[in-house]
C-alpha positions, 0 to 999 in steps of 0.5 A, spaced: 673 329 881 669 326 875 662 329 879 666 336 878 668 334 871 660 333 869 658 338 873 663 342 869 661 339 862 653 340 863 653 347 864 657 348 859 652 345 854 646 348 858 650 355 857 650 354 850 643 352 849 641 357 852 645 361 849 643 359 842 635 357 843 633 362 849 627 365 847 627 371 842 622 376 842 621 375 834 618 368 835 611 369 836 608 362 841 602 362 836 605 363 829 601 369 827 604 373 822 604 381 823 603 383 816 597 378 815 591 377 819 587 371 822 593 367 818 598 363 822 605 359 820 606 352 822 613 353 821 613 358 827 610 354 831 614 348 830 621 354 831 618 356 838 617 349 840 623 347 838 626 353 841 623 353 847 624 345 848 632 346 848 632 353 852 629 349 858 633 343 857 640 349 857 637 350 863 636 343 866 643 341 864 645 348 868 641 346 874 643 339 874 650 340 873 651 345 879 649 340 883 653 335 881 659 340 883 656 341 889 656 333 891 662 333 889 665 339 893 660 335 900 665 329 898 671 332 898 670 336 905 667 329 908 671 323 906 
């Protein structure tokens, strides 16, 4: 029962940040900026990072929390 309840909470927390840090298309891996040539911006590489660091976390929680239902279902079957 807390496996499920685990399992539950983590893909819950995994949806969200996939939902809110998946990567968008508007954020550009080397920080160019189109209007300027040969120019990049710290500030987006670091959004990127961040962005795309949390959008694998969201679906490393997914992952691991499907999991624990699994094993929580394999319990139950097999007492």
């Amino acid at each position: 029962m807390i496996l499920n309840s685990i399992g539950l909470f983590l893909d819950v927390l995994g949806a969200l940040l996939l939902f809110k840090f998946g990567l968008p298309k508007n954020i550009n891996e080397h920080g160019s900026i189109n209007l300027i040539l040969e120019q990049e911006n710290n500030e987006e590489k670091g959004k990127w990072k961040k962005y795309n660091y949390l959008g694998k976390v969201g679906l490393i929680f997914i992952i691991i929390g499907f999991i624990l239902q699994l094993i929580s279902n394999l319990i139950k079957i097999n007492p």
